[in-house]
N, CA and C atoms as an extended XYZ file, in Angstrom:
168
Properties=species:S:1:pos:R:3:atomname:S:1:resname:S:1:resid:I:1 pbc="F F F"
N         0.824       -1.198        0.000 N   UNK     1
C         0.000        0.000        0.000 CA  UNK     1
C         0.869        1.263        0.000 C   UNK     1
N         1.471        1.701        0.738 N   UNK     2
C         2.619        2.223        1.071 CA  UNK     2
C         3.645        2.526       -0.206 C   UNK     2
N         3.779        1.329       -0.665 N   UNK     3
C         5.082        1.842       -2.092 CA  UNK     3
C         3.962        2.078       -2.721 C   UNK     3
N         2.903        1.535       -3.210 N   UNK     4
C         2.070        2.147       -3.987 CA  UNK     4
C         1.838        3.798       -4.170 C   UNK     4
N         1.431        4.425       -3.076 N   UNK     5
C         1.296        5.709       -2.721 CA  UNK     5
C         3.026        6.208       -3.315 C   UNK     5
N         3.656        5.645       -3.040 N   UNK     6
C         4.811        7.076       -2.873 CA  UNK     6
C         5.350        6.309       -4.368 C   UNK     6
N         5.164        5.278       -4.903 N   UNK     7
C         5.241        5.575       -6.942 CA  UNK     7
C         4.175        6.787       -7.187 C   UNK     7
N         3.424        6.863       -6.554 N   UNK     8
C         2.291        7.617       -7.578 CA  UNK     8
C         2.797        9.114       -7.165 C   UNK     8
N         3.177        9.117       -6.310 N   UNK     9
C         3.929       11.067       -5.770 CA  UNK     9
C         5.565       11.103       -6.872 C   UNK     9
N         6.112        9.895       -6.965 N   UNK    10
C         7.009       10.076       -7.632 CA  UNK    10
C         6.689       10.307       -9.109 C   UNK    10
N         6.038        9.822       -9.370 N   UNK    11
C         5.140        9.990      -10.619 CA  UNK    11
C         4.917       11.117      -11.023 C   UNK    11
N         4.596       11.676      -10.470 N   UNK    12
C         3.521       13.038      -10.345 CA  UNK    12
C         4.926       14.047      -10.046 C   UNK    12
N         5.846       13.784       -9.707 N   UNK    13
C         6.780       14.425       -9.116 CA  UNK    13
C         7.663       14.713      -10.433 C   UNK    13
N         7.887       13.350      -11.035 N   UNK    14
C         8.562       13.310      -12.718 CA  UNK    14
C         7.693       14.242      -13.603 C   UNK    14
N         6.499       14.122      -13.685 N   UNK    15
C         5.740       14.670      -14.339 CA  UNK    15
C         5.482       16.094      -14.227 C   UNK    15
N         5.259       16.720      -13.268 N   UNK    16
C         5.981       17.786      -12.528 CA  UNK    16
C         7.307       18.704      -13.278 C   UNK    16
N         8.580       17.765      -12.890 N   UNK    17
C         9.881       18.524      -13.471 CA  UNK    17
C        10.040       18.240      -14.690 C   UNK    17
N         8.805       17.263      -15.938 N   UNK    18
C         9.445       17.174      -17.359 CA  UNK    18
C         8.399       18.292      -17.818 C   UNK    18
N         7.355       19.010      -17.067 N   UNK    19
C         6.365       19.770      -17.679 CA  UNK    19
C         7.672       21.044      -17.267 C   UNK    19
N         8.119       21.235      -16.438 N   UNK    20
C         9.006       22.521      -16.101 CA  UNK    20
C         9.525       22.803      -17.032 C   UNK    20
N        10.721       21.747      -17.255 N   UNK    21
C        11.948       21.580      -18.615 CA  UNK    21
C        11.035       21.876      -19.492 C   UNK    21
N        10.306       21.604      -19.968 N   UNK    22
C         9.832       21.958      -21.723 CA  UNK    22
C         8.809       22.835      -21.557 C   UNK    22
N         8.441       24.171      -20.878 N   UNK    23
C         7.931       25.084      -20.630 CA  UNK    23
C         8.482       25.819      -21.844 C   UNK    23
N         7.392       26.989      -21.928 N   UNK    24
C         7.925       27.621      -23.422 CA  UNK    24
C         8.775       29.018      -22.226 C   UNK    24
N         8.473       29.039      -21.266 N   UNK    25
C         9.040       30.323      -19.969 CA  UNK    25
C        10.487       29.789      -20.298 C   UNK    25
N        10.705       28.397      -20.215 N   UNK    26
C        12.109       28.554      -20.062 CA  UNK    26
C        13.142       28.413      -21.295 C   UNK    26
N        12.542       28.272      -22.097 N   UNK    27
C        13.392       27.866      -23.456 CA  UNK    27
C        14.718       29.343      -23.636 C   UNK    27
N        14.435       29.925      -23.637 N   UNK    28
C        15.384       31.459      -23.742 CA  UNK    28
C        16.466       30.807      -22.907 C   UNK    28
N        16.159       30.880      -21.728 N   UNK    29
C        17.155       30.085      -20.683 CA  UNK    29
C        18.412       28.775      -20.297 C   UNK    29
N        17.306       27.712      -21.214 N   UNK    30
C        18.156       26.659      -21.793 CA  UNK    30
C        18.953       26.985      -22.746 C   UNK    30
N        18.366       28.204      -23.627 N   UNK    31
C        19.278       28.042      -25.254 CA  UNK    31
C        20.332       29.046      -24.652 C   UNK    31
N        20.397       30.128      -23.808 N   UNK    32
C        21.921       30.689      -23.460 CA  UNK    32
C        22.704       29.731      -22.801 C   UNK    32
N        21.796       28.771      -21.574 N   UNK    33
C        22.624       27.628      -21.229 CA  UNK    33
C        23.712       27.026      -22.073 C   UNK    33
N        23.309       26.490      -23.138 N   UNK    34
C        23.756       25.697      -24.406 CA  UNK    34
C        24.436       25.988      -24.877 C   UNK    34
N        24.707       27.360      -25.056 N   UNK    35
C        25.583       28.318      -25.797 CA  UNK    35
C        26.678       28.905      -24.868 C   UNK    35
N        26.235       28.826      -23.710 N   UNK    36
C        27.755       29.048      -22.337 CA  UNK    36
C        28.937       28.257      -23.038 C   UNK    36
N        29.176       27.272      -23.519 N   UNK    37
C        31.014       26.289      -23.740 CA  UNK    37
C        31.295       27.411      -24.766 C   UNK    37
N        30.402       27.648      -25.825 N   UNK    38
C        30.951       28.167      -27.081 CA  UNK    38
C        31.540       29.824      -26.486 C   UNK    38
N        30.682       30.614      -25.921 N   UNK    39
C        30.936       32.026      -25.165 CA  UNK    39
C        32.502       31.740      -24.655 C   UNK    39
N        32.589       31.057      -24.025 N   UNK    40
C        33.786       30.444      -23.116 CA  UNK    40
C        35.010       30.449      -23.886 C   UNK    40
N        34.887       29.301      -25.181 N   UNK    41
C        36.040       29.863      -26.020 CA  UNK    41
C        36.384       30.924      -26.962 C   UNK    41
N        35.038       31.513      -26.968 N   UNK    42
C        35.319       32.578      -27.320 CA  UNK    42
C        36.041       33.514      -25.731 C   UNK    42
N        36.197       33.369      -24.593 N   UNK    43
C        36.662       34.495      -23.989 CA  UNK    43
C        37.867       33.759      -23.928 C   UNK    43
N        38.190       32.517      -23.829 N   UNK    44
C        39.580       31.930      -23.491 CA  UNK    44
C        40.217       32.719      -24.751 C   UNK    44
N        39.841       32.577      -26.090 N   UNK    45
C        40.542       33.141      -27.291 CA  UNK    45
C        41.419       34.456      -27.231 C   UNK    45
N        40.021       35.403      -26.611 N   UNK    46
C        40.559       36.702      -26.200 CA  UNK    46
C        41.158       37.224      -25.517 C   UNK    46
N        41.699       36.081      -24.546 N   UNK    47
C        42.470       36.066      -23.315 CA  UNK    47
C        43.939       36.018      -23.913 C   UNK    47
N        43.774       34.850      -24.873 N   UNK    48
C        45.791       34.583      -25.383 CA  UNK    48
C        45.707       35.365      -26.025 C   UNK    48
N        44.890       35.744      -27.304 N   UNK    49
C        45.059       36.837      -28.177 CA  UNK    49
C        45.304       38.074      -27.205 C   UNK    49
N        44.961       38.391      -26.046 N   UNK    50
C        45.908       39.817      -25.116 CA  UNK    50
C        47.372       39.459      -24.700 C   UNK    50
N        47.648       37.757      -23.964 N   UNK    51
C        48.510       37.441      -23.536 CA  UNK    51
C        49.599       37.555      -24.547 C   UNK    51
N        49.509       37.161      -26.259 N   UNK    52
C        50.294       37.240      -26.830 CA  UNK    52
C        50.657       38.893      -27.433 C   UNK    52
N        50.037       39.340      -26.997 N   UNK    53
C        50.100       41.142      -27.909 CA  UNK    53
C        50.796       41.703      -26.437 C   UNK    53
N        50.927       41.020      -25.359 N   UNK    54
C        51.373       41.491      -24.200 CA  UNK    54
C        50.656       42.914      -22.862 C   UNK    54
N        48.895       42.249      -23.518 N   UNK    55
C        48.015       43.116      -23.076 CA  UNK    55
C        47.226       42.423      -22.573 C   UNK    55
N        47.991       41.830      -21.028 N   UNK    56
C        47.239       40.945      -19.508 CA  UNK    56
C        46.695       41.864      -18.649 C   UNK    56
């Protein structure tokens, strides 16, 4: 009885955080997420490109 009840909260609980994730509120959010590694090498780039011009 007992596991019964608490599958069905877990359930409901999954169902819950996969309606969150694919919200149209958060999509903007995920897609800068996604795009953070690429930003990144772009600043690492700009970092040696100063280190080598001797502008740290």
């Amino acid at each position: 009885m007992i596991s019964g009840i608490l599958t069905a909260i877990l359930m409901v609980a999954f169902f819950i955080m996969v309606g969150w994730a694919w919200s149209s509120r958060r999509k903007g959010e995920f897609e800068h997420m996604a795009n953070l590694p690429l930003e990144d090498d772009d600043i690492k780039a700009i970092n040696k490109e100063g280190e080598q011009n001797g502008n740290v």
